[in-house]
C-alpha positions in Angstrom: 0.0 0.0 0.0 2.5 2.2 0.9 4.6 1.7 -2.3 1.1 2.4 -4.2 0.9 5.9 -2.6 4.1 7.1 -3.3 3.7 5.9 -7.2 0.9 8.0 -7.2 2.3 10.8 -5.9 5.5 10.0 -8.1 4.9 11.9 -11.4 3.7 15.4 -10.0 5.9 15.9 -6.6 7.4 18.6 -7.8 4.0 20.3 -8.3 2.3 18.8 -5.3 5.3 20.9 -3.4 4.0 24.1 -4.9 0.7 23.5 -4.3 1.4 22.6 -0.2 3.3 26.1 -0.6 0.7 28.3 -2.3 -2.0 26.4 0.4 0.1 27.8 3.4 0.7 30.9 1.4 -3.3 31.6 0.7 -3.9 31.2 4.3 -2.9 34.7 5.7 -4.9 36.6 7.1 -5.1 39.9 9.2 -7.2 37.6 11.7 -4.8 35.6 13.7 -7.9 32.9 14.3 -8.5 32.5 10.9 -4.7 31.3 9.9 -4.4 29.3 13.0 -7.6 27.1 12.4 -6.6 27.0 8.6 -3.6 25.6 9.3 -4.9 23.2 11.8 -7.3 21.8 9.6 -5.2 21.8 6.3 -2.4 20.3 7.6 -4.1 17.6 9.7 -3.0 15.1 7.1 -5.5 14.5 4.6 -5.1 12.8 1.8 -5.2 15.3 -0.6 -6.7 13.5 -3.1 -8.9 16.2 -4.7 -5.7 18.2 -5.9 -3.4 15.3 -6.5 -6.5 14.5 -8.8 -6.1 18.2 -10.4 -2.0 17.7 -11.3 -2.2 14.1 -12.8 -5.1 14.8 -15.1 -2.8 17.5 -16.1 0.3 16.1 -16.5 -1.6 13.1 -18.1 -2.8 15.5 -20.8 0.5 17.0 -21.3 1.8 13.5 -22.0 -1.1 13.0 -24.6 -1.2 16.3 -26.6 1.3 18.4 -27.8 -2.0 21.0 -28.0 -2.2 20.6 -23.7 1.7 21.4 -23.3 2.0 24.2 -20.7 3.8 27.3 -21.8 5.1 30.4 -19.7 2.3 32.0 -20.7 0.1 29.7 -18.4 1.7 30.9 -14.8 -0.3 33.1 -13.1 1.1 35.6 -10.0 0.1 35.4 -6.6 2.5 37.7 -4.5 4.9 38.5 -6.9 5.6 34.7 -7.3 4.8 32.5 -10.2 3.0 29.2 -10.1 1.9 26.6 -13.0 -2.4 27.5 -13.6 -2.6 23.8 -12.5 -1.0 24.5 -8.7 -3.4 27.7 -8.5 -6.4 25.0 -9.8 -5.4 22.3 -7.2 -5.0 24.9 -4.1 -8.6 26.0 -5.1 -9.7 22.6 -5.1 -8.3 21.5 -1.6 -9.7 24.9 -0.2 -13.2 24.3 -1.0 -12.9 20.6 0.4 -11.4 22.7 3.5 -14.4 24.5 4.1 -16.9 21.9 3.2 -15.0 19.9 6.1 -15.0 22.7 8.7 -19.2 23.1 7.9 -19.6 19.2 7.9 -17.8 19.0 11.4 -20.8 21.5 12.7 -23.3 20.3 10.9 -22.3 16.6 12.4 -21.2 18.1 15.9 -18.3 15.5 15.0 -15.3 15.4 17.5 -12.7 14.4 15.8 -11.4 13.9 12.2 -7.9 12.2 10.8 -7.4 11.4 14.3 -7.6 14.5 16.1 -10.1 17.0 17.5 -11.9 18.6 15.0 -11.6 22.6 14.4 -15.3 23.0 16.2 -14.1 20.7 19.2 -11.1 22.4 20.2 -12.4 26.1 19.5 -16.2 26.5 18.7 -19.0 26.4 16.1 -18.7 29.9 15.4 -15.4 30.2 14.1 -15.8 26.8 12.5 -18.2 28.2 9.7 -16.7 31.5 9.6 -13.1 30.1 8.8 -14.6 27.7 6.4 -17.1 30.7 4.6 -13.0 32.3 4.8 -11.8 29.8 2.6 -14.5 29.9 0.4 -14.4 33.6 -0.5 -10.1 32.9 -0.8 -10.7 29.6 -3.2 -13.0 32.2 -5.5 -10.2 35.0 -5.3 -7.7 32.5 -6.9 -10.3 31.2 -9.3 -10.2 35.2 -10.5 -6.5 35.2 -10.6 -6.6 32.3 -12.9 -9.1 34.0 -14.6 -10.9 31.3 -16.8 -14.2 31.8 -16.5 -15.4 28.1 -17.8 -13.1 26.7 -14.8 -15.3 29.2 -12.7 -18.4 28.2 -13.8 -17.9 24.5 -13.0 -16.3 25.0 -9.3 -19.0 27.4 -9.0 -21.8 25.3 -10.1 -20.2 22.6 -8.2 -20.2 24.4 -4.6 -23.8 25.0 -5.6 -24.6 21.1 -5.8 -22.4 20.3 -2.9 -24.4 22.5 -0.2 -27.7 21.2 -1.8 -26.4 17.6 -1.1 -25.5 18.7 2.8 -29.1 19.7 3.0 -30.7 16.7 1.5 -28.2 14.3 3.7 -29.5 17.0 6.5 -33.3 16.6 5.7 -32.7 12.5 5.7 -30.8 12.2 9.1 -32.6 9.5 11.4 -35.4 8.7 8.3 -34.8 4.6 7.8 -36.7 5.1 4.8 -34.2 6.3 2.6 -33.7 4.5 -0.3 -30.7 3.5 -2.1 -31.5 6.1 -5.2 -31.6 9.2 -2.3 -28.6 7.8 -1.0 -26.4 8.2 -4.4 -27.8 11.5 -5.0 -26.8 12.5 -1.5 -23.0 11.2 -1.6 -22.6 12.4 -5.5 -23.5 15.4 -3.7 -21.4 15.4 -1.4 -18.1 13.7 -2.3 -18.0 12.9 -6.0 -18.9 16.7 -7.4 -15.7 17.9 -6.1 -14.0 15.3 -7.8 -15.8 15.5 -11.2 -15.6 19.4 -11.0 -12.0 18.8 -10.1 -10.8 16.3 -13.0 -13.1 18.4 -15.3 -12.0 21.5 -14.9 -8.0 20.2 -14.8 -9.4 19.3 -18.7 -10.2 22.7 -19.4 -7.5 24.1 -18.3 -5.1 22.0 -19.9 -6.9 22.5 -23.1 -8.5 19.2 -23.7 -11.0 18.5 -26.3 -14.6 18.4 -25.4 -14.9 14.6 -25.6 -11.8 13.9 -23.2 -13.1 17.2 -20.6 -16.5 14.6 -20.5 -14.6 11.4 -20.2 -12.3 13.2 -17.4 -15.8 14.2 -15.8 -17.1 11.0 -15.6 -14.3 9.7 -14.2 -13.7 12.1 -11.5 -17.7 11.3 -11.0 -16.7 7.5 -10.8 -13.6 8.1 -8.9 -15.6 9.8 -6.2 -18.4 7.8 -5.6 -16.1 4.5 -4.9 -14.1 6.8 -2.6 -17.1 7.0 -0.8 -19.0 3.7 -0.6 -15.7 2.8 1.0 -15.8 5.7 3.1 -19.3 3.9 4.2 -18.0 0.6 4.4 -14.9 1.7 6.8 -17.6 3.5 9.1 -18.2 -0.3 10.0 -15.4 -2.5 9.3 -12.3 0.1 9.9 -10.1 0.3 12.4 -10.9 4.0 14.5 -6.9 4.7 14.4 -6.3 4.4 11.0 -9.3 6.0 9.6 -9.0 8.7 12.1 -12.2 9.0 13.7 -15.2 6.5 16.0 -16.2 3.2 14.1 -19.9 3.6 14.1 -19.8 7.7 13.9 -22.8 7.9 10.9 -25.1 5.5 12.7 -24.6 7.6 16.0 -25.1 11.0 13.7 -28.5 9.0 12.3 -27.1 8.9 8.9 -28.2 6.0 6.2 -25.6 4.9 4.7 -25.5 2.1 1.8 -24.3 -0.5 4.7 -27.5 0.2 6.6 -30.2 0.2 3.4 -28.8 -3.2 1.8 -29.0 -4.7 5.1 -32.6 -3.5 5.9 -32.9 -5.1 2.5 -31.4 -8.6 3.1 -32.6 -9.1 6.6 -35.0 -10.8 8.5 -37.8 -8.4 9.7 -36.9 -8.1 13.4 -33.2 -7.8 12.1 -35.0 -4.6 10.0 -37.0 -3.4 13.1 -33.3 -3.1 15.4 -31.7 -1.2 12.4 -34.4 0.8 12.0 -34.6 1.8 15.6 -31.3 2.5 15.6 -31.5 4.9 12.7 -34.0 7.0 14.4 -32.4 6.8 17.8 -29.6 7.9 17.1 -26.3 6.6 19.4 -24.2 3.6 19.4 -26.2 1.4 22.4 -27.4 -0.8 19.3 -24.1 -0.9 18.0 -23.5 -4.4 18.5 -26.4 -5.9 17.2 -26.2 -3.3 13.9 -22.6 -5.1 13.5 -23.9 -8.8 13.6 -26.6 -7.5 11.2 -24.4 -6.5 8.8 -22.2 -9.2 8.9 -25.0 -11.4 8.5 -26.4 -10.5 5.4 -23.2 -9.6 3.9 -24.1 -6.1 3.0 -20.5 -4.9 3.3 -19.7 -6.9 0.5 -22.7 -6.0 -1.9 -21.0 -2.0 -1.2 -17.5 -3.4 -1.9 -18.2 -4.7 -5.2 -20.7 -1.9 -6.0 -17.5 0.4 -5.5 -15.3 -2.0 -8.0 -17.9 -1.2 -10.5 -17.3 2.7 -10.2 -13.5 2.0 -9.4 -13.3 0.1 -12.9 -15.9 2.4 -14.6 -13.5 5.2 -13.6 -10.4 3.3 -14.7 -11.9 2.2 -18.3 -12.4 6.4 -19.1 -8.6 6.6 -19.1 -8.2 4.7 -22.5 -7.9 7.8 -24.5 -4.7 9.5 -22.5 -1.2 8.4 -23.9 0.5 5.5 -21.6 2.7 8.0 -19.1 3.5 8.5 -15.5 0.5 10.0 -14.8 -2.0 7.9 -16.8 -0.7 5.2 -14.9 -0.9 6.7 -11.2 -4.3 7.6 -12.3 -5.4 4.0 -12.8 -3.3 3.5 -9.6 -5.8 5.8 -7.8 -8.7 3.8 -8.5 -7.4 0.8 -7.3 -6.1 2.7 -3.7 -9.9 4.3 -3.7 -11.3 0.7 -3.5 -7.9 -1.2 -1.3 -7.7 1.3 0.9 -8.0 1.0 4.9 -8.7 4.7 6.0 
């Protein structure tokens, strides 16, 4: 696994280092809250997966046309320093997964995240939102500098469809009647716009033709929604220090995840009845008997494989980038989306 990541990250260090430096570099501030819980949260050691997503599709596209080859021309200026349009694209990116972070954390009352108190936990609710609606407004100020206005549109759209997928997740928490359609509208929502609006716009801005900026889409589309049914399976089979936060955590928040709905569907009906108490109880004091539920019927398994079928969805849209580096992390990526243990 470990050889895996670093592969990944293998063709686009270089850039991944710029982008790490522009990241700490966006987050001044004449507030000295709002850099200190900026820098807690963005260097709590995510994964960064959103902007790693940004600089391979890029470099992938250099690799496959000579049209998508970057030039001086394409460096923009943030304090007097110049940076590749693809590091500006990626540090917008991981900003606006900042902030949807520091609002999920409130909206969830969660305590911790990648294995440490979260930003509301160790100061308050209050300067949670307001240092996320900060990063925000800063991710849209580089989107300016970049100044490509079809990039714009789709991070802009995109923020539009992620807070509309908070609220429907919201309006669902503690209903066991949500079905399995809801459920995918709610987590493309949530987790795989970012990456579609991430690996599309990374298209755009490399140049790419229309039909690869729609393959890219999809895939980032794909990508995302088998990071996230494994996000849901790890809620019940990880381990709480590697994945950084309380096994059991969305069944305690009352939210229906995949897990839950195929299980309610494979059960018996008193099996259904304890899950569905659970759901709208809220808690962990039917942990247990959730777990042997689960187990049971095998449900963990049915999301697994359902998250192969995206994984290798994602991997077949790759077929029309040149054989590189990059094309192969990519394809890399998938399979770490659906191995992975946190």
């Amino acid at each position: 696994m470990i050889n895996m990541v670093s592969d990944i990250f293998a063709p686009v260090e270089a850039d991944f280092e710029r982008a790490n430096a522009l990241i700490l570099n966006q987050l001044h501030s004449r507030v000295p809250l709002v850099e200190t819980i900026g820098k807690y949260i963005v260097e709590s050691g995510g994964k960064r997966m959103r902007p790693l997503l940004v600089l391979l599709i890029s470099r992938a596209l250099q690799a496959t046309s000579a049209a998508a080859r970057r030039t001086e021309s394409d460096d923009f200026s943030v304090g007097g320093e110049l940076f590749p349009q693809r590091v500006g694209l990626a540090t917008v990116i991981e900003f606006l997964h900042t902030a949807t972070l520091l609002h999920d954390d409130v909206v969830d009352d969660s305590g911790m995240r990648r294995g440490r108190a979260t930003a509301n936990a160790r100061w308050n609710n209050a300067s949670s939102v307001l240092v996320g609606d900060f990063l925000y407004s800063r991710s849209f100020e580089l989107m300016v500098t970049l100044g490509n206005l079809e990039v714009m549109a789709i991070l802009a759209g995109a923020t539009n469809v992620i807070a509309e997928g908070e609220v429907l997740q919201l309006t669902n928490v503690r209903n066991p009647n949500l079905s399995e359609a809801d459920y995918r509208r709610v987590i493309h929502a949530k987790t795989a716009m970012l990456f579609q609006a991430a690996a599309q716009a990374a298209a755009v801005l490399a140049g790419a033709s229309a039909a690869m900026q729609s393959e890219l889409r999809d895939f980032g589309s794909d990508l995302g929604m088998a990071f996230q049914l494994i996000d849901d399976v790890l809620d019940y089979a990880g381990d709480a220090e590697k994945i950084g936060k309380n096994v059991g955590d969305d069944l305690a928040e009352g939210k229906v995840t995949l897990p839950l709905i195929e299980a309610m569907r494979r059960a018996p009906p008193d099996d259904v009845q304890i899950i569905r108490k659970a759901i709208r109880s809220g808690g962990v004091e039917d942990m247990s008997e959730v777990m042997r539920i689960v187990n049971d019927t095998a449900a963990l398994d049915h999301v697994r494989t359902l998250a192969q079928n995206y994984a290798d969805a994602a991997e077949a849209r790759l077929e029309g980038l040149a054989d590189s580096a990059a094309r192969r992390a990519l394809r890399s990526l998938c399979h770490l989306a659906v191995s992975r243990d946190a």
